[in-house]
N, C-alpha and C positions, 0 to 999 in steps of 0.2 A: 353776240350783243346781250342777250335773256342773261345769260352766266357771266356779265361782267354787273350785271346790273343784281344781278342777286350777291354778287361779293358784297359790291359796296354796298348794300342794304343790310347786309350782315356786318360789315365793317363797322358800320355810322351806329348799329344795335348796340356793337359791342362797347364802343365809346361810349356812346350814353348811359348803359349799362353798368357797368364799370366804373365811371363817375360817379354816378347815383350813390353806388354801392361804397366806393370810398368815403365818398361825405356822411356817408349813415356810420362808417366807422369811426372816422372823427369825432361822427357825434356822443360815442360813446363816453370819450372823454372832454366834451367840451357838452355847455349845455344846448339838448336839442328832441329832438324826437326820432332819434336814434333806432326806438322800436318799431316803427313806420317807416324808417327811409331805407333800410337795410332790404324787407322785404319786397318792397317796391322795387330796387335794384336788381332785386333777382326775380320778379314778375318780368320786368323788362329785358333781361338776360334772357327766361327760359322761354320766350317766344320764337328762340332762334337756336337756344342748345340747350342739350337734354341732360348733361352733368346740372345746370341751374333749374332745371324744373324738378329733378330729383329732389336735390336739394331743399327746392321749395316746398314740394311737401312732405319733407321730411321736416319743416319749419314748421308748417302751417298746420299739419295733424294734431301734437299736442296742445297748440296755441290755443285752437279751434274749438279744442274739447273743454279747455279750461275756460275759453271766453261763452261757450254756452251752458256748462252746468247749472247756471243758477236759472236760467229758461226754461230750462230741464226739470228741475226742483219744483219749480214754479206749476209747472204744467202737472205734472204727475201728482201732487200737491191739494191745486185747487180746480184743474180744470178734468 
């Protein structure tokens, strides 16, 4: 019963997952927020598999660094 019920929790993951992550591709060519739906798809994904958490921080590493450089700046700077 435990391992039928960990399928479909994995299963309903991967749909939703998967969805998410489609619509974030669309978004790329359609207008949207493309750069937020995509990672959010595979946040949702790599809760359940390890090829999408990879992934994710292999997204989220350089993102990370370029969204806090200027915090960075800032601190070293004046504080």
């Amino acid at each position: 019963m435990k391992d039928l019920y960990k399928k479909a929790k994995r299963l309903v993951i991967a749909i939703i997952g998967f969805t998410v992550l489609l619509i974030g591709v669309l978004m790329i060519a359609t207008p949207g927020p493309s750069i937020l739906v995509i990672p959010l798809g595979l946040a949702i994904l790599a809760t359940e598999f390890i090829w999408a958490r990879r992934l994710l921080n292999n997204v989220r590493g350089p993102l990370q660094d370029k969204a806090l450089r200027p915090f960075r700046w800032f601190k070293r700077r004046f504080l």
